[in-house]
C-alpha positions as CSV (number, residue, x, y, z in Angstrom):
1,X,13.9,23.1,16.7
2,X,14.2,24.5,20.3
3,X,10.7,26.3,19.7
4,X,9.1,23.9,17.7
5,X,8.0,20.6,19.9
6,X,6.5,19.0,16.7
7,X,9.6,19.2,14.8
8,X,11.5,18.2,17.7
9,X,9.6,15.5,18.1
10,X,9.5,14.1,14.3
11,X,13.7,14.8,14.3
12,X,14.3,12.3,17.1
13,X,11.9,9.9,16.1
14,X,13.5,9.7,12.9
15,X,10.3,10.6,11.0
16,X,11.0,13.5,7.9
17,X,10.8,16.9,9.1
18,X,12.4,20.2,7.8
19,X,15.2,19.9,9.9
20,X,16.1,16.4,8.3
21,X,15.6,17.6,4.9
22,X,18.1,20.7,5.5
23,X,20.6,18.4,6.8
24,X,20.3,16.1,3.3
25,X,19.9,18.6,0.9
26,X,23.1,20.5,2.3
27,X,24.9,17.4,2.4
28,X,24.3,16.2,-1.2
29,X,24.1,20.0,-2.5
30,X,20.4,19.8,-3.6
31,X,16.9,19.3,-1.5
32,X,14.5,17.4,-3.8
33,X,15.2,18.8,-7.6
34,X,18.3,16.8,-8.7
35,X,20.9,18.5,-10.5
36,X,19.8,16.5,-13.6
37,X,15.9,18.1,-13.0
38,X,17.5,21.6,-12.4
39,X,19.2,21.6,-15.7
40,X,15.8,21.5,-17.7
41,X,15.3,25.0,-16.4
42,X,15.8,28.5,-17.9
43,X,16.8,31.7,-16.5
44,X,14.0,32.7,-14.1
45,X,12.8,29.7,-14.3
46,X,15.3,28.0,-12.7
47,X,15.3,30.7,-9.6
48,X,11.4,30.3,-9.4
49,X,11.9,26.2,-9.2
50,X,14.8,26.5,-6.5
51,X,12.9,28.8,-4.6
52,X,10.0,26.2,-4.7
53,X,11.9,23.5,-4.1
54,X,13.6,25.1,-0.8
55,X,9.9,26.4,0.6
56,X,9.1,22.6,-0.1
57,X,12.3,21.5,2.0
58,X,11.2,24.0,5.2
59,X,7.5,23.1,5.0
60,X,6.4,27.0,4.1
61,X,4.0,24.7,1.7
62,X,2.4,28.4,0.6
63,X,5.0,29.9,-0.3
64,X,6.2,26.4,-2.1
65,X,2.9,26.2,-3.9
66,X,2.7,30.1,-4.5
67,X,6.1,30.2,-6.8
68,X,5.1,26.9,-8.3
69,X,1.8,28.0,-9.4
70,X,3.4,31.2,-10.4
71,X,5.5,29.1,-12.6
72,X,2.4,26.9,-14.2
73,X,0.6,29.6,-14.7
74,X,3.5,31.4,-17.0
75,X,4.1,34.7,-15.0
76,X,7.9,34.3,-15.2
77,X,7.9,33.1,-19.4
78,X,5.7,30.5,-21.3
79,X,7.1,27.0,-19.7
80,X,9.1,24.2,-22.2
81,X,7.4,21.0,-21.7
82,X,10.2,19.5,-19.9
83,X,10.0,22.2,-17.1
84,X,6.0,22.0,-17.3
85,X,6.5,18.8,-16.4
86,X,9.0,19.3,-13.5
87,X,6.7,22.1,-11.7
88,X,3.6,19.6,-11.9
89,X,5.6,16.6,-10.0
90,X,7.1,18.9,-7.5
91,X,4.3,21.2,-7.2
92,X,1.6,18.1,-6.7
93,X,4.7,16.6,-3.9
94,X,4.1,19.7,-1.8
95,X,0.0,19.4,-2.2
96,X,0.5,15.4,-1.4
97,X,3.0,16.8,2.1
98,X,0.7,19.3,2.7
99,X,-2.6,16.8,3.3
100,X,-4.3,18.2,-0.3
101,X,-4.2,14.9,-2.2
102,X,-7.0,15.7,-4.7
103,X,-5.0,18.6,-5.8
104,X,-2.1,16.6,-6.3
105,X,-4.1,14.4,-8.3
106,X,-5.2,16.7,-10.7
107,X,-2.2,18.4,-11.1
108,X,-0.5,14.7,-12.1
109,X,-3.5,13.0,-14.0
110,X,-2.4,14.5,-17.4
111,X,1.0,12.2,-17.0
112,X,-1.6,9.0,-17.4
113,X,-4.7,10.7,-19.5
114,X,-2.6,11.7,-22.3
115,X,1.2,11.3,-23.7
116,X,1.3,14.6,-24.2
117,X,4.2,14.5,-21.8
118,X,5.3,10.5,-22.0
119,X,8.7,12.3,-23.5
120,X,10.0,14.3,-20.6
121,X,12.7,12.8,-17.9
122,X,10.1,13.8,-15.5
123,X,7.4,11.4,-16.8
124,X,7.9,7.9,-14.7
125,X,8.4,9.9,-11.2
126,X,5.1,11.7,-11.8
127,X,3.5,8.5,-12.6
128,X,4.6,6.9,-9.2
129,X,3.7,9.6,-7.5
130,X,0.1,9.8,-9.0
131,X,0.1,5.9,-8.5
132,X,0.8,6.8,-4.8
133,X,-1.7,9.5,-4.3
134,X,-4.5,7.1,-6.1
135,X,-4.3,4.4,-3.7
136,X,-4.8,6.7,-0.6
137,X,-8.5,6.4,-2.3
138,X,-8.7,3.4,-0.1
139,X,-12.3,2.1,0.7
140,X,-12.6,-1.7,2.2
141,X,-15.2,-3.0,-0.3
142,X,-13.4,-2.0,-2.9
143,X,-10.3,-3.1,-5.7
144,X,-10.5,0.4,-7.8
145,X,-7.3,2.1,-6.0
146,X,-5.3,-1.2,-7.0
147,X,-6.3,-1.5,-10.3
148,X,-5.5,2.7,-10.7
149,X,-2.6,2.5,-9.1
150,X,-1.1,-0.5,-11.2
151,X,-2.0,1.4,-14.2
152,X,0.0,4.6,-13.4
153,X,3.1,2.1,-12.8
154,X,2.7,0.2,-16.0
155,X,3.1,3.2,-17.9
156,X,5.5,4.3,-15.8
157,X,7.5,1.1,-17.4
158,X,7.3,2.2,-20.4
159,X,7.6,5.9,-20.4
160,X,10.9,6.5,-17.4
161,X,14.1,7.3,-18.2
162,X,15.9,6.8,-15.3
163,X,16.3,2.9,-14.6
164,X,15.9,3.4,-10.3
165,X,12.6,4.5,-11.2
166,X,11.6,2.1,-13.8
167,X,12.9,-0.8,-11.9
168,X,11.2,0.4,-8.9
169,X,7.6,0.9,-11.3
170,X,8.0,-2.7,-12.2
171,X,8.5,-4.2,-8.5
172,X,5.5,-2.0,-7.0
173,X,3.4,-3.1,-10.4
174,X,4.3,-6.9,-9.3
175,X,3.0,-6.0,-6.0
176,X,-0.6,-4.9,-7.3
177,X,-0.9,-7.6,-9.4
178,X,0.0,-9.7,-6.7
179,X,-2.8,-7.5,-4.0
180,X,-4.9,-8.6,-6.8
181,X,-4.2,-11.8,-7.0
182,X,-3.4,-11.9,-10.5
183,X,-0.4,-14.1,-9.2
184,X,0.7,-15.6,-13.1
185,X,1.1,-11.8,-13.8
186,X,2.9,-11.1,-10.9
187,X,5.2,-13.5,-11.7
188,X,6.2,-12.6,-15.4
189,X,6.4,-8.8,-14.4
190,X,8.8,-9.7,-11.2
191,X,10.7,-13.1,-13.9
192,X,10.9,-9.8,-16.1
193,X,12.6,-7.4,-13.5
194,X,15.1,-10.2,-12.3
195,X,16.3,-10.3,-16.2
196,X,16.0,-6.3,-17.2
197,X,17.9,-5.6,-13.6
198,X,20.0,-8.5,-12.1
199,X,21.5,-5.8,-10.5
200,X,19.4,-3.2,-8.7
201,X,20.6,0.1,-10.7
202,X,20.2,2.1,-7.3
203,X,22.1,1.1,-4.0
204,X,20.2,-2.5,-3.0
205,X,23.3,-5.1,-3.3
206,X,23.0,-7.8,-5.8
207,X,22.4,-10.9,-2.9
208,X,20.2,-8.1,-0.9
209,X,18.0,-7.9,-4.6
210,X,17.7,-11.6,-5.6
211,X,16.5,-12.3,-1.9
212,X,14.1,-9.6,-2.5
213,X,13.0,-10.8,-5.7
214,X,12.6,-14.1,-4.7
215,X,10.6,-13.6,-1.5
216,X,8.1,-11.7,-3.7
217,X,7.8,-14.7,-6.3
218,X,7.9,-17.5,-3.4
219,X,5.0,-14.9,-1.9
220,X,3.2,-15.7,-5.1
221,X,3.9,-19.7,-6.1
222,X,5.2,-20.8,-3.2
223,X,4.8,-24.2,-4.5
224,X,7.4,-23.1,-6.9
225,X,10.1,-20.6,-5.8
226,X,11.3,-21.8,-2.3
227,X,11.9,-19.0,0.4
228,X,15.4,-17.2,0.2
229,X,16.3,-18.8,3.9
230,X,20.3,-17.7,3.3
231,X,19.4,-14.3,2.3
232,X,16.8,-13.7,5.0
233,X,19.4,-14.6,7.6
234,X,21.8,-12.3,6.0
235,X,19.0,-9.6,5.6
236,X,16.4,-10.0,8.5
237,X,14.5,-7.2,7.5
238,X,13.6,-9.0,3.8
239,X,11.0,-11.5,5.9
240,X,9.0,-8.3,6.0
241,X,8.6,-8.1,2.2
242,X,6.7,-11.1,2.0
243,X,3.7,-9.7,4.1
244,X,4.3,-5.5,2.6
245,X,4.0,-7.5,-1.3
246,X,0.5,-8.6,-0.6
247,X,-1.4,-5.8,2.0
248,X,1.5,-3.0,3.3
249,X,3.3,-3.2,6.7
250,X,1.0,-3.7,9.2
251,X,-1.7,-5.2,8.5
252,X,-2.9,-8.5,8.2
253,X,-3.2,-10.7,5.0
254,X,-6.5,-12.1,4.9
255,X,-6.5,-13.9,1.4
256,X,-10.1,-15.4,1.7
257,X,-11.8,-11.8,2.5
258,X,-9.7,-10.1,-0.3
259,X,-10.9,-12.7,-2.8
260,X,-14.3,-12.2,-1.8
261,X,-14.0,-8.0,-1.9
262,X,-12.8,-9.2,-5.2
263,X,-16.0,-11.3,-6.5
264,X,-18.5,-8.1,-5.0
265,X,-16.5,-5.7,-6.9
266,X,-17.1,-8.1,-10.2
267,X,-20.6,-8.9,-9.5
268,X,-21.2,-5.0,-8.9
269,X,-19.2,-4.4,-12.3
270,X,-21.2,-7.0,-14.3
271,X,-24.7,-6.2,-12.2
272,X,-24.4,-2.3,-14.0
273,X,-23.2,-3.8,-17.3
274,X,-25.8,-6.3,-17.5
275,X,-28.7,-3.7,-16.3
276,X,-31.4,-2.2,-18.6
277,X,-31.3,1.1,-19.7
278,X,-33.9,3.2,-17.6
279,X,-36.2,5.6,-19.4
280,X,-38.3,8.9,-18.2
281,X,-41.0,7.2,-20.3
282,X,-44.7,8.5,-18.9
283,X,-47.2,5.9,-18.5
284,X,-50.4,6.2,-20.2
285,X,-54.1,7.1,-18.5
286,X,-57.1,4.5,-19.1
């Protein structure tokens, strides 16, 4: 860090850097692959995905991509699908760090084109991660990058194993319906949540989740769930939620000129579905 003014810059602005990653991964005893993920590897395998999984940790995204690649591509033994599914969600995480989204993409599309790997633990964290990379497709006259991304975390719901990331699939798909304004399907995803998970399976307290929970439905009818006042005092950083469920932090919610980026993308949808079919028909001479 004492040669490297961009990392020094990142580490004490708090941002992640390589130096912050060392410091977690040494503390818990693993950097991104859990010891849950490690155990789906064999032999060589598992060097090749700890070696990946370090480069990852340090930023040498090369060599990271290099031994995962490596590992896709079968140079160390034919891959079980379990582990072929491990190296495509971390190897499309170091394409997504390193700035190469459409790479990522491709490498995590099969997770929502087919089911051929619906079965492995590694299923609902690609998903999220694809539902992630296919929002960035972000274009002001257009819905397409919510309606993909809500689709990667509804299967997400139904394929995930682990409960944190199946709970946290069915908030964010709340939150699309909600960007979409789909508001009666926002709230029987997010009535749904509060039932499967009245208690957040991951480190959120119980009071901290209901306030959360109910900000996001009061967001949505706030005719009919009134704003979590008590838990906002407790929580002050929960007010934010209310403006992240409908447009992210930072920007401004303008309902009227997302409805009407709504209607053009509908008229444009039912303009092409309504339009004839064109033909390279010659006309005749006289």
């Amino acid at each position: 860090m004492k040669y490297d003014r961009l990392e020094r810059k990142y580490f004490q602005s708090g941002f992640p850097c390589s130096i912050r990653r060392l410091e977690a991964g040494i503390s818990r005893g693993y950097f991104k692959l859990t010891p849950k993920e490690l155990a789906l590897y064999k032999s060589k395998h598992r060097t090749g995905a700890l070696l990946g999984d370090f480069y990852y940790a340090v930023e040498a995204f090369v060599e990271s991509v290099d031994i995962y690649k490596r590992l896709l591509d079968g140079e160390f033994g034919r891959l079980a699908k379990a582990e072929e599914a491990s190296v495509r969600h971390r190897l499309a995480g170091t394409f997504f760090l390193a700035g190469r989204q459409r790479e990522a993409e491709k490498l995590l599309d099969p997770f929502l084109c087919s089911n051929r790997l619906d079965s492995t633990p590694s299923a609902g964290a690609a998903l999220k991660a694809l539902a992630n990379v296919k929002f960035l497709h972000y274009n002001e006259n257009r819905i397409k990058p919510y309606e993909n991304s809500l689709r990667c975390y509804l299967k997400a719901i139904k394929v995930a194993k682990d409960p944190e990331v199946r709970c946290s699939a069915m908030e964010m798909a709340g939150l699309r319906y909600a960007q979409l304004w789909k508001v009666d399907k926002a709230e029987e995803i997010l009535l749904r949540l509060l039932k499967e998970y009245p208690e957040h399976p991951g480190k959120c307290s119980k009071e901290r989740w209901h306030g959360r929970i109910a900000i996001y439905l009061n967001a949505v009818k706030p005719d009919k769930y009134p704003f979590p006042k008590e838990a906002c005092e407790k929580y002050p950083k929960l007010k934010m939620n209310r403006i992240e469920f409908f447009v992210g932090k930072g920007e401004k919610f303008d309902r009227e000129k997302f409805l009407k980026m709504i209607r053009e993308e509908q008229r444009e949808r039912e303009k092409k579905r309504t339009a004839p079919v064109k033909t390279n028909e010659k006309g005749g001479g006289g």
